[in-house]
PyMOL Python script that loads the backbone (N, CA, C, O; Angstrom):
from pymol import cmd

cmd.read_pdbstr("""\
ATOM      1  N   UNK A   1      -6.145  14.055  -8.433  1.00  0.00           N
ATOM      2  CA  UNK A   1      -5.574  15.013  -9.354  1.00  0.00           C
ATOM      3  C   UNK A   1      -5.311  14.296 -10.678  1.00  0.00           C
ATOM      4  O   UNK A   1      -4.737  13.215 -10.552  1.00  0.00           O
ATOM      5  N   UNK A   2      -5.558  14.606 -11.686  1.00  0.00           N
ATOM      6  CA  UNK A   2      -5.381  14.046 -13.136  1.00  0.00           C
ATOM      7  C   UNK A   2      -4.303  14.920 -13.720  1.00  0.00           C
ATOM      8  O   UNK A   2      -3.856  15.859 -13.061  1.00  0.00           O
ATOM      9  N   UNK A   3      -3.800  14.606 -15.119  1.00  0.00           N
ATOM     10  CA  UNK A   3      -2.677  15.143 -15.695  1.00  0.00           C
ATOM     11  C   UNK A   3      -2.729  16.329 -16.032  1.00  0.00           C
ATOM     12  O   UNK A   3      -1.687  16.941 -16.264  1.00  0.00           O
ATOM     13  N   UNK A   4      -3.946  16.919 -16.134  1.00  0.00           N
ATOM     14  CA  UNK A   4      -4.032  18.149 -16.686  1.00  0.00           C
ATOM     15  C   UNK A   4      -4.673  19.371 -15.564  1.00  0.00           C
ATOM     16  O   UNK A   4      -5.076  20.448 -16.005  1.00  0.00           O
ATOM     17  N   UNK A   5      -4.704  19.064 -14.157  1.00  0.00           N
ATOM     18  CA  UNK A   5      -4.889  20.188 -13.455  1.00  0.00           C
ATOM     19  C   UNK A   5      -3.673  21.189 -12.932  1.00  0.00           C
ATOM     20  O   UNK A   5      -3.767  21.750 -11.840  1.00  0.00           O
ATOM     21  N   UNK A   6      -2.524  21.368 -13.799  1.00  0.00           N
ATOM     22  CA  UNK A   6      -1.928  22.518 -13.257  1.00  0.00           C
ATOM     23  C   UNK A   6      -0.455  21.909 -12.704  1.00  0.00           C
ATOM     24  O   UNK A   6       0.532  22.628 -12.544  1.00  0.00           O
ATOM     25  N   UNK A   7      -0.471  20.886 -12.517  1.00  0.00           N
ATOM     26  CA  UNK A   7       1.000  20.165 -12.328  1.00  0.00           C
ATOM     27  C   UNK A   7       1.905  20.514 -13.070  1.00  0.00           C
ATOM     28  O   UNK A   7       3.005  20.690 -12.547  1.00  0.00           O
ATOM     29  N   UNK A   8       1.768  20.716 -14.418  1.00  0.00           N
ATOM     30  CA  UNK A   8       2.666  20.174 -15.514  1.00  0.00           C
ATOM     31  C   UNK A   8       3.052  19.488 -15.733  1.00  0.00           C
ATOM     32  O   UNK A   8       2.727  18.478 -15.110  1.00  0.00           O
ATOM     33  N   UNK A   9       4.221  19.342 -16.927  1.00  0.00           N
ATOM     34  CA  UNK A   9       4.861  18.158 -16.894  1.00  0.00           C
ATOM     35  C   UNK A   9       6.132  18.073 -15.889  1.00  0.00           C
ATOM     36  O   UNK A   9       7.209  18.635 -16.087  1.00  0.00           O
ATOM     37  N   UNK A  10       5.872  17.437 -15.014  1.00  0.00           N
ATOM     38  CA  UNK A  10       7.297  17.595 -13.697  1.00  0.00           C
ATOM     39  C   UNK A  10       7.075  16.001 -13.288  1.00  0.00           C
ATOM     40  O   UNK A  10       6.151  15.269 -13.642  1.00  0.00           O
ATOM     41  N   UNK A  11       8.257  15.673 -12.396  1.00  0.00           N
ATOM     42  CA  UNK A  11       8.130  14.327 -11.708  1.00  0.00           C
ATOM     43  C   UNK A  11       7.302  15.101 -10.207  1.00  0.00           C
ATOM     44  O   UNK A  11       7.646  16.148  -9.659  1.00  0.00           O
ATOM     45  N   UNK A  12       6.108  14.158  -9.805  1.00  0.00           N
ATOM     46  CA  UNK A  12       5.770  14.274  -8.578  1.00  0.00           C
ATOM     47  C   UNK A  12       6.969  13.680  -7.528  1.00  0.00           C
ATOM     48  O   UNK A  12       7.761  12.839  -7.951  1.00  0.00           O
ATOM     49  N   UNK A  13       7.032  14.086  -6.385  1.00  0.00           N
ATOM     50  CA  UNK A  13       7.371  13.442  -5.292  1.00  0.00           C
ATOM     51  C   UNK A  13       6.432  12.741  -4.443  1.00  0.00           C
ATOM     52  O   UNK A  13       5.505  13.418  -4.000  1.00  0.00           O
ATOM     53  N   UNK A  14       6.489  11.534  -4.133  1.00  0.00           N
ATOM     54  CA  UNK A  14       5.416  10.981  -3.284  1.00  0.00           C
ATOM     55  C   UNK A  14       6.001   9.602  -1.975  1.00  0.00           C
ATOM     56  O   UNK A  14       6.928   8.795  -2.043  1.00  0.00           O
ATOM     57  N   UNK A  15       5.083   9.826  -1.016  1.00  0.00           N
ATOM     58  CA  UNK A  15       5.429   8.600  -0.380  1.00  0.00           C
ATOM     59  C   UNK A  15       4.626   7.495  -0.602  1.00  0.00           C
ATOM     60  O   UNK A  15       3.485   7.583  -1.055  1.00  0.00           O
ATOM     61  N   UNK A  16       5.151   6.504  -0.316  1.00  0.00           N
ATOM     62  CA  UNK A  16       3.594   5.382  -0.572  1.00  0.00           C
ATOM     63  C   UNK A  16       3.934   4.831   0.588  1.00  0.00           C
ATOM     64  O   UNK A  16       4.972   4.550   1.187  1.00  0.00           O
ATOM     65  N   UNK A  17       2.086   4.701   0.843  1.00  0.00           N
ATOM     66  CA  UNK A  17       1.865   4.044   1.783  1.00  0.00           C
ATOM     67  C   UNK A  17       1.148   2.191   1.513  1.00  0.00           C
ATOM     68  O   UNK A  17       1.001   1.696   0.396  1.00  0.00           O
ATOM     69  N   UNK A  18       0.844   1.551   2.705  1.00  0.00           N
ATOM     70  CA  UNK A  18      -0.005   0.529   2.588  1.00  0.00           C
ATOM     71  C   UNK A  18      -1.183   1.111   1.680  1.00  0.00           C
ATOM     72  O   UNK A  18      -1.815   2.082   2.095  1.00  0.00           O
ATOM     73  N   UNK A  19      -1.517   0.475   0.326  1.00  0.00           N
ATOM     74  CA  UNK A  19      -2.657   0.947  -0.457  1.00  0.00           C
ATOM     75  C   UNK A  19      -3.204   2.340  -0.730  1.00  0.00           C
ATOM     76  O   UNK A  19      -4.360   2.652  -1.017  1.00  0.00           O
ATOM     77  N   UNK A  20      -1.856   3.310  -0.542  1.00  0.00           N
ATOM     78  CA  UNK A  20      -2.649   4.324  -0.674  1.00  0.00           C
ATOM     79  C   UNK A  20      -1.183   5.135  -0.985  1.00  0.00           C
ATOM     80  O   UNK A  20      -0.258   4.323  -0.997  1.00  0.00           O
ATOM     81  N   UNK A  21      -0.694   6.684  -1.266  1.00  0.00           N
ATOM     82  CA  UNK A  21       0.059   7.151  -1.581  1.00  0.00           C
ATOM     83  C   UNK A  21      -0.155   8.683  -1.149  1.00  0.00           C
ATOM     84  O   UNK A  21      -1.283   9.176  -1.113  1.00  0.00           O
ATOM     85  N   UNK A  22       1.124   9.474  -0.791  1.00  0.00           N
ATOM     86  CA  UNK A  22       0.461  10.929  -0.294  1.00  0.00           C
ATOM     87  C   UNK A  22       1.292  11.744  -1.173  1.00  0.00           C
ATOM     88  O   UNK A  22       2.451  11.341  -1.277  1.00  0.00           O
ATOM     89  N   UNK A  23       0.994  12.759  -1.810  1.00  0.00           N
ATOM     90  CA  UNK A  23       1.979  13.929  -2.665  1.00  0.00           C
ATOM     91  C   UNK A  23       2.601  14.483  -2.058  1.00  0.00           C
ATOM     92  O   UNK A  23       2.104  15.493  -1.560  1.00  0.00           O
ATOM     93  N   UNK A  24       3.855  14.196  -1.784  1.00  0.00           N
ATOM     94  CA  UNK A  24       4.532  15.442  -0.910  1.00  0.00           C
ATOM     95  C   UNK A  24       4.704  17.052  -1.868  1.00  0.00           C
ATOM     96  O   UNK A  24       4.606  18.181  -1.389  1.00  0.00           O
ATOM     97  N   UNK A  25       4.950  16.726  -3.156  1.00  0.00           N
ATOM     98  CA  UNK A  25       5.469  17.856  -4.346  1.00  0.00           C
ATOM     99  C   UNK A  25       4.651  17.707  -5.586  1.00  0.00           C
ATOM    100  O   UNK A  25       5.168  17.093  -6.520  1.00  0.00           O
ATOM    101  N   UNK A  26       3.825  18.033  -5.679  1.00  0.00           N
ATOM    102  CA  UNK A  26       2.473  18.089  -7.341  1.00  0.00           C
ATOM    103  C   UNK A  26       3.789  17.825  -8.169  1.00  0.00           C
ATOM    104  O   UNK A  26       4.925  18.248  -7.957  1.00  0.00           O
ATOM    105  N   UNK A  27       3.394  17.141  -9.006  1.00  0.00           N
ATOM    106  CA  UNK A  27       3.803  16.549 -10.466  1.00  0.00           C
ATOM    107  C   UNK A  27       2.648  15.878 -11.270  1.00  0.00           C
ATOM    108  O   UNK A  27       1.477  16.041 -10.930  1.00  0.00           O
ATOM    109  N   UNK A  28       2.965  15.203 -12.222  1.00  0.00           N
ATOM    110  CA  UNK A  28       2.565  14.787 -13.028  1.00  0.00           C
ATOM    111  C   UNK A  28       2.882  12.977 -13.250  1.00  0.00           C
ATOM    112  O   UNK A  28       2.012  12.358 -13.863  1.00  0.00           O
ATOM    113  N   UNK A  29       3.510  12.581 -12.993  1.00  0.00           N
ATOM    114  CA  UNK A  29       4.392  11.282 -12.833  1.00  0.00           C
ATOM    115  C   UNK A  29       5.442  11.232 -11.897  1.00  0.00           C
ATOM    116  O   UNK A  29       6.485  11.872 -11.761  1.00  0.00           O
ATOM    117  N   UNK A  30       5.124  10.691 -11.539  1.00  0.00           N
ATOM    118  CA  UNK A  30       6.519   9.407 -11.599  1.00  0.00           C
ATOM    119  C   UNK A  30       7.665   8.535 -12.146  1.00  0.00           C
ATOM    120  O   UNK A  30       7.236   7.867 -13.087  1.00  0.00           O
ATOM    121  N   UNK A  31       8.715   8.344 -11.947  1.00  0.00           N
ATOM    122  CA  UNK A  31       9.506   7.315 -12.141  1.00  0.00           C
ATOM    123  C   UNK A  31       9.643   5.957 -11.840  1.00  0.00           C
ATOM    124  O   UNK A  31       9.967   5.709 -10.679  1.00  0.00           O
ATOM    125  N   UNK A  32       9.397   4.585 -12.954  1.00  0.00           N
ATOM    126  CA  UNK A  32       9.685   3.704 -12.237  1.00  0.00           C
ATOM    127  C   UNK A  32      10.782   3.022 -12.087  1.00  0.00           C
ATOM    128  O   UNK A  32      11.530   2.658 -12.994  1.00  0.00           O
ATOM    129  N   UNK A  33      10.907   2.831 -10.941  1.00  0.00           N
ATOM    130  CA  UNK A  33      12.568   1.860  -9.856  1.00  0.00           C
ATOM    131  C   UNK A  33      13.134   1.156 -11.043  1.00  0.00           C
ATOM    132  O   UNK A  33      14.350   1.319 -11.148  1.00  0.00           O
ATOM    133  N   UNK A  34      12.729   0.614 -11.719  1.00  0.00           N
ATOM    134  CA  UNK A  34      13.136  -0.857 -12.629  1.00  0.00           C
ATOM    135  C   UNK A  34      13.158  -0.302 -14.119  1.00  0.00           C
ATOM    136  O   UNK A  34      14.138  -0.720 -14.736  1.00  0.00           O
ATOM    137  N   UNK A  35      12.564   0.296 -14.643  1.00  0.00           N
ATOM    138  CA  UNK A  35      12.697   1.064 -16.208  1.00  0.00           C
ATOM    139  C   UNK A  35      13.034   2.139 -16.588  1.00  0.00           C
ATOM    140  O   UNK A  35      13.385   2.387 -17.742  1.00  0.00           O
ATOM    141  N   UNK A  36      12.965   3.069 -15.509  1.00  0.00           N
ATOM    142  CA  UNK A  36      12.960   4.220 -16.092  1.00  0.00           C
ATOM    143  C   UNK A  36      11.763   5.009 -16.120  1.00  0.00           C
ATOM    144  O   UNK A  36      11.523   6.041 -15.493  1.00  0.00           O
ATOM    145  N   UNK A  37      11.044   4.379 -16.936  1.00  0.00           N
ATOM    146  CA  UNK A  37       9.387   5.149 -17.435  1.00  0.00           C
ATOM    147  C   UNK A  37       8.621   5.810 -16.626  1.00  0.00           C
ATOM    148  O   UNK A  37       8.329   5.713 -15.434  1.00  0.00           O
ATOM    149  N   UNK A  38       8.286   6.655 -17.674  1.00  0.00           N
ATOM    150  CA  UNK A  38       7.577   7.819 -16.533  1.00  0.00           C
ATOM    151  C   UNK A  38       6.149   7.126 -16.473  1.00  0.00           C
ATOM    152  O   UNK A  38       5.776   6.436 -17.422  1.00  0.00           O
ATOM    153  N   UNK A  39       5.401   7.302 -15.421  1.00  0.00           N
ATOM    154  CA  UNK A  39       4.323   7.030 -15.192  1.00  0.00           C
ATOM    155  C   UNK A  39       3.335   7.732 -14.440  1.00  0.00           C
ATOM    156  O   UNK A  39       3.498   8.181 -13.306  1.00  0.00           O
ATOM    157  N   UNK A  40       2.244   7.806 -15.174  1.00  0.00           N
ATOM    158  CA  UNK A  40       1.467   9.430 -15.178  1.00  0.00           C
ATOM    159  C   UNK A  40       0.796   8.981 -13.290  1.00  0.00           C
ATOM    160  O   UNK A  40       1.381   8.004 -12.821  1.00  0.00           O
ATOM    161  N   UNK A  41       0.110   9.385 -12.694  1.00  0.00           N
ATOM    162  CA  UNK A  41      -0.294   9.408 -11.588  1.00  0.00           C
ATOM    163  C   UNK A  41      -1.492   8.604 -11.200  1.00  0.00           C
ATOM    164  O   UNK A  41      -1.690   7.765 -10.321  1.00  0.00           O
ATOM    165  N   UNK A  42      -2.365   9.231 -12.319  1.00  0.00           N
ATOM    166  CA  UNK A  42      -3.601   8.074 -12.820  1.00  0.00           C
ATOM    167  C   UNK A  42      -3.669   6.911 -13.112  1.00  0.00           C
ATOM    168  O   UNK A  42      -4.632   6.158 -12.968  1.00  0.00           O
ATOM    169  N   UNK A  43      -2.404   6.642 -13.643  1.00  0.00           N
ATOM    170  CA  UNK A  43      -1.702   4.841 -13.859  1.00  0.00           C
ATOM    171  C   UNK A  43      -0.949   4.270 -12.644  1.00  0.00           C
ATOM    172  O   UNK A  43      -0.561   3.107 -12.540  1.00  0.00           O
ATOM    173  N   UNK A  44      -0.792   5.289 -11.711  1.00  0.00           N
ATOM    174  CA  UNK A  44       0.323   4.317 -10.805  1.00  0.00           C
ATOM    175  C   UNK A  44      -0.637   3.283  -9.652  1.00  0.00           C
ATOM    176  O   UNK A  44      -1.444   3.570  -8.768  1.00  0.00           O
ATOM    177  N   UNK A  45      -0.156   2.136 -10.107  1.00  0.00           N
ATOM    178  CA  UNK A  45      -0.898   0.536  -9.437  1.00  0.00           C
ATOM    179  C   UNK A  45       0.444   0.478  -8.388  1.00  0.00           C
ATOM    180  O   UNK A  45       0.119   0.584  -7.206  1.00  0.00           O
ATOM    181  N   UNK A  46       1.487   0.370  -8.571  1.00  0.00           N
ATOM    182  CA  UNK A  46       2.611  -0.504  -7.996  1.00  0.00           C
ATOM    183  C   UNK A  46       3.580   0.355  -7.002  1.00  0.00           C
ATOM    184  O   UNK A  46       4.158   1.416  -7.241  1.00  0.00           O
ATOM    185  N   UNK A  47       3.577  -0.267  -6.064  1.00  0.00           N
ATOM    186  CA  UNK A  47       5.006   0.565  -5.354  1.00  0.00           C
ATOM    187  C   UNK A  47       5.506  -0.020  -4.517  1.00  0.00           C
ATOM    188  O   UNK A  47       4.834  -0.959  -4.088  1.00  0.00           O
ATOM    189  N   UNK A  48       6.712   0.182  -3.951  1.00  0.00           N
ATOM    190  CA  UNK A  48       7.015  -0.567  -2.910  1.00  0.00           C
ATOM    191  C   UNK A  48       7.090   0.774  -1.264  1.00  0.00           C
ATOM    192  O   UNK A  48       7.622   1.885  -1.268  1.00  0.00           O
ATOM    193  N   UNK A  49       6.410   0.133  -0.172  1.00  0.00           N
ATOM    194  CA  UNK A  49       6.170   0.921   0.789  1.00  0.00           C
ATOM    195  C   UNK A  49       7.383   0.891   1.280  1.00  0.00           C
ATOM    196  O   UNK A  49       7.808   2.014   1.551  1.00  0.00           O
ATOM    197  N   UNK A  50       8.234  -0.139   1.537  1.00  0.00           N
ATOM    198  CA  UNK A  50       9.403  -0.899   2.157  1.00  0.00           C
ATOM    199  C   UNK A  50      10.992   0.251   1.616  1.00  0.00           C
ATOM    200  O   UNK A  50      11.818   0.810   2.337  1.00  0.00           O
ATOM    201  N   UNK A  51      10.861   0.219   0.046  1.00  0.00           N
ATOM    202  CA  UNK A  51      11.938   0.582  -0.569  1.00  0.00           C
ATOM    203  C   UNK A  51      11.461   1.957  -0.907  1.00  0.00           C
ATOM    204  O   UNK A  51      12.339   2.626  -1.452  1.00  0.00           O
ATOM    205  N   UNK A  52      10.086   2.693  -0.703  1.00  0.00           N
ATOM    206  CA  UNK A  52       9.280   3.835  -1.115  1.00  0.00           C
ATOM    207  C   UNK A  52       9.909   4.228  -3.100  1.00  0.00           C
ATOM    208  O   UNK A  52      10.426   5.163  -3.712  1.00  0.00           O
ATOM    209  N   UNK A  53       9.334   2.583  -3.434  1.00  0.00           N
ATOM    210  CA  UNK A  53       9.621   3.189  -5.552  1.00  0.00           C
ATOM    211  C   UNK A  53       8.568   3.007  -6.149  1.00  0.00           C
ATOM    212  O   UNK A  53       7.864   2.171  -5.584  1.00  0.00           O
ATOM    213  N   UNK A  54       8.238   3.334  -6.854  1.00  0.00           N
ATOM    214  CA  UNK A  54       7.024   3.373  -7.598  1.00  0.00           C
ATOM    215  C   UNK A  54       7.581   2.133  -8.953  1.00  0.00           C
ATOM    216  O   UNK A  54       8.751   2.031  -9.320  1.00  0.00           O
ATOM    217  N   UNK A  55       6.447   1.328  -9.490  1.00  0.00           N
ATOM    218  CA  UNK A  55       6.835   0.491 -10.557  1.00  0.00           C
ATOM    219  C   UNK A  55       5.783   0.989 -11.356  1.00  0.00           C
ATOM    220  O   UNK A  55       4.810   1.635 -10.969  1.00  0.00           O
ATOM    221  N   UNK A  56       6.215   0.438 -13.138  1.00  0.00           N
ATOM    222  CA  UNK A  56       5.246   0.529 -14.520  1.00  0.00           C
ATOM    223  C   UNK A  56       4.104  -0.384 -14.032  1.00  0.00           C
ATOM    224  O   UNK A  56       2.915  -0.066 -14.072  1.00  0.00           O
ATOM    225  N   UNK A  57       4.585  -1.538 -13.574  1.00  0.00           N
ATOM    226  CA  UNK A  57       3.326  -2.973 -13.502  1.00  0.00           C
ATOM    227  C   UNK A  57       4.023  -3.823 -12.493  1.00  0.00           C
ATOM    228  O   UNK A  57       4.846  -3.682 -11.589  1.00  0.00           O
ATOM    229  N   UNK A  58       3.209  -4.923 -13.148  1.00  0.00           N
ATOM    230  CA  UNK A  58       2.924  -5.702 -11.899  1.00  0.00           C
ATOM    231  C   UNK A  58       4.580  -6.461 -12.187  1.00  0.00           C
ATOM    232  O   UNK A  58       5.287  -6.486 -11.179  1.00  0.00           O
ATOM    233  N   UNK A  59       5.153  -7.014 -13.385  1.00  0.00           N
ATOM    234  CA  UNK A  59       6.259  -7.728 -13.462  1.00  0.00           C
ATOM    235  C   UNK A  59       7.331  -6.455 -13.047  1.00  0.00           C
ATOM    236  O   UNK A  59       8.267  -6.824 -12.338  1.00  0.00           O
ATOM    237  N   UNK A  60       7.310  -5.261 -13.341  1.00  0.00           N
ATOM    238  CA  UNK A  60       8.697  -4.722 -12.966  1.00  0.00           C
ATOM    239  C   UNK A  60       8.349  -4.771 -11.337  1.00  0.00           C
ATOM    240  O   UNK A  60       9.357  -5.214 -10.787  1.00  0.00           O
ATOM    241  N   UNK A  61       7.380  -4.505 -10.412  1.00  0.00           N
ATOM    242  CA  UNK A  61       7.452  -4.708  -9.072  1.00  0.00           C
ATOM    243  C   UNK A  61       8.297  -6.067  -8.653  1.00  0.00           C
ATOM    244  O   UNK A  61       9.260  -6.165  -7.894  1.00  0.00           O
ATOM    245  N   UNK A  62       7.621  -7.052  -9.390  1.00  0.00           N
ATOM    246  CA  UNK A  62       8.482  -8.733  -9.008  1.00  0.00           C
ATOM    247  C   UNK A  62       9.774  -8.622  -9.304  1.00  0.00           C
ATOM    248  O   UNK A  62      10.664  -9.116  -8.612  1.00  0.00           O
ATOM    249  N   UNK A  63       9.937  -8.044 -10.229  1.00  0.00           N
ATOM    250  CA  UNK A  63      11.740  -8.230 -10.224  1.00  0.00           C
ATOM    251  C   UNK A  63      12.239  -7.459  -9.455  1.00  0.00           C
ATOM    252  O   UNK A  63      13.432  -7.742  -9.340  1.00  0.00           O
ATOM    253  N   UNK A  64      11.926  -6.510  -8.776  1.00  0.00           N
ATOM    254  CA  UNK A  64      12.215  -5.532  -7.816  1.00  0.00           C
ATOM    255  C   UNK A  64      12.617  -6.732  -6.672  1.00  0.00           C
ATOM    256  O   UNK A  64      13.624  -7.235  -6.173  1.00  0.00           O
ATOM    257  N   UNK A  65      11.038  -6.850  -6.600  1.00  0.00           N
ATOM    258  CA  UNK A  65      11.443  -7.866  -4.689  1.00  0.00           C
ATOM    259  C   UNK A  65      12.381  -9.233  -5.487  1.00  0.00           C
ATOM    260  O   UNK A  65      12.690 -10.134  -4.708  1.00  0.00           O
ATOM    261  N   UNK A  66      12.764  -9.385  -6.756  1.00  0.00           N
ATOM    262  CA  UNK A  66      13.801 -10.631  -6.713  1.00  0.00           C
ATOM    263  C   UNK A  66      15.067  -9.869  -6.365  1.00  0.00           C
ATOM    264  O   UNK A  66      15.811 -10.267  -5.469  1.00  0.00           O
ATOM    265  N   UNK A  67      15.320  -8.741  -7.093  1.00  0.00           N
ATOM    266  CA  UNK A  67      16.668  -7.946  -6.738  1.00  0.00           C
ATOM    267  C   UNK A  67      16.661  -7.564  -5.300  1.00  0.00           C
ATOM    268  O   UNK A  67      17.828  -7.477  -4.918  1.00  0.00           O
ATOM    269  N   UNK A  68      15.884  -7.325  -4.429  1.00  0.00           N
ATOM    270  CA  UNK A  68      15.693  -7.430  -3.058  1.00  0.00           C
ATOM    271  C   UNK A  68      15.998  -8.541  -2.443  1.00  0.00           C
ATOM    272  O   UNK A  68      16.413  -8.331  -1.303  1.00  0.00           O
ATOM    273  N   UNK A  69      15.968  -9.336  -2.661  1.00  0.00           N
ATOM    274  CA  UNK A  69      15.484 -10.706  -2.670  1.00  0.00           C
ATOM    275  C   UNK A  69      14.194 -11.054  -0.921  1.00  0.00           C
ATOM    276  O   UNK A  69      14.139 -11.848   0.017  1.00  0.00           O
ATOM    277  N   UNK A  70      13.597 -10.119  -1.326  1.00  0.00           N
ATOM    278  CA  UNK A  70      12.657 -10.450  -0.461  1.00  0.00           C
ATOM    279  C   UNK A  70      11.374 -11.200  -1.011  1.00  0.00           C
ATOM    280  O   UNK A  70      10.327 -10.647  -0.671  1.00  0.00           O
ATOM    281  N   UNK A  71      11.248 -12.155  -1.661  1.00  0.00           N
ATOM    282  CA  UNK A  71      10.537 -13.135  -2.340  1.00  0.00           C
ATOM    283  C   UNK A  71      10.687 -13.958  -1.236  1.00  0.00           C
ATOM    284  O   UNK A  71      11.686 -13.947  -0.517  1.00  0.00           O
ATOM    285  N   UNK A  72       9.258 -15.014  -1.010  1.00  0.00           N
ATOM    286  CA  UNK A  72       9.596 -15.994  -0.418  1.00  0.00           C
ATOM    287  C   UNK A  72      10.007 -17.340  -1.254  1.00  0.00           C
ATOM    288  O   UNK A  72       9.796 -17.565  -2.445  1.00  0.00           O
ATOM    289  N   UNK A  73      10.585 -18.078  -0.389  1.00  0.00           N
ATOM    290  CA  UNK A  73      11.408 -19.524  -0.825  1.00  0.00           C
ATOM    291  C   UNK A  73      10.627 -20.223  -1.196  1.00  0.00           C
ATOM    292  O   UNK A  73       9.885 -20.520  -0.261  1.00  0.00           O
ATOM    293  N   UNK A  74      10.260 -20.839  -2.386  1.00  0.00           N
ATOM    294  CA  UNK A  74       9.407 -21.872  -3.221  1.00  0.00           C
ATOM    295  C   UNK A  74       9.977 -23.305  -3.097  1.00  0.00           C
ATOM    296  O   UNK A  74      11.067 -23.349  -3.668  1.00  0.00           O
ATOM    297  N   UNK A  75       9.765 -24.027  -2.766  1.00  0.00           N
ATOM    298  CA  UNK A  75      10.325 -25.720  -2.641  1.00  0.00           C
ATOM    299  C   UNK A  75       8.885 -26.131  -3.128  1.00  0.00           C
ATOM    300  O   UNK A  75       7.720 -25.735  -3.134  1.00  0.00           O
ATOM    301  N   UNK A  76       9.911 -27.461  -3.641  1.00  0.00           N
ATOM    302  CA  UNK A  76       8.718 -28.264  -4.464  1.00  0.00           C
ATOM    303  C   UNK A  76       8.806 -29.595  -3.350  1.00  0.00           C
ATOM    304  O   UNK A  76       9.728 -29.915  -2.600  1.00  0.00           O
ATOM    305  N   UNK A  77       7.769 -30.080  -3.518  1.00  0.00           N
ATOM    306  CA  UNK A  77       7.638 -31.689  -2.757  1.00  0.00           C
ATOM    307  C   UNK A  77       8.116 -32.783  -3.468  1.00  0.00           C
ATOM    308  O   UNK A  77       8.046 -33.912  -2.983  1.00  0.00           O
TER     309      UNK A  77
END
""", "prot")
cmd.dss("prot")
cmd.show_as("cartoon", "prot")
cmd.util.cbc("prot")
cmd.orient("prot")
């Protein structure tokens, strides 16, 4: 579905899955977890399956899992 078949301008509802996402409610965008910003449907790359949020990119997803803190532990040698 693209922005202009009949949605309008509304927030979709959606679940996300592993690599893939299902519409529960036609919209047009999304919200992302970390900014705010709406993000059209055709743009959405990022989400979390775990926390079910949609992100702008790839850095607001990472700060997500730091505020999660589900990052793994980095040690140096």
């Amino acid at each position: 579905m693209n922005r202009f078949e009949g949605s309008g301008h509304r927030e979709a509802r959606i679940r996300y899955l592993d690599g893939d996402y299902q519409i529960l409610t036609a919209g047009s965008y999304v919200v992302c977890a970390m900014t705010g910003n709406h993000i059209p449907l055709d743009e959405l790359r990022y989400w979390s399956v775990a926390r079910q949020e949609p992100y702008v990119d790839a850095a607001a997803s990472f700060e997500a899992d730091k505020r999660a803190g589900v990052l793994p532990n980095q040690s140096r040698n």
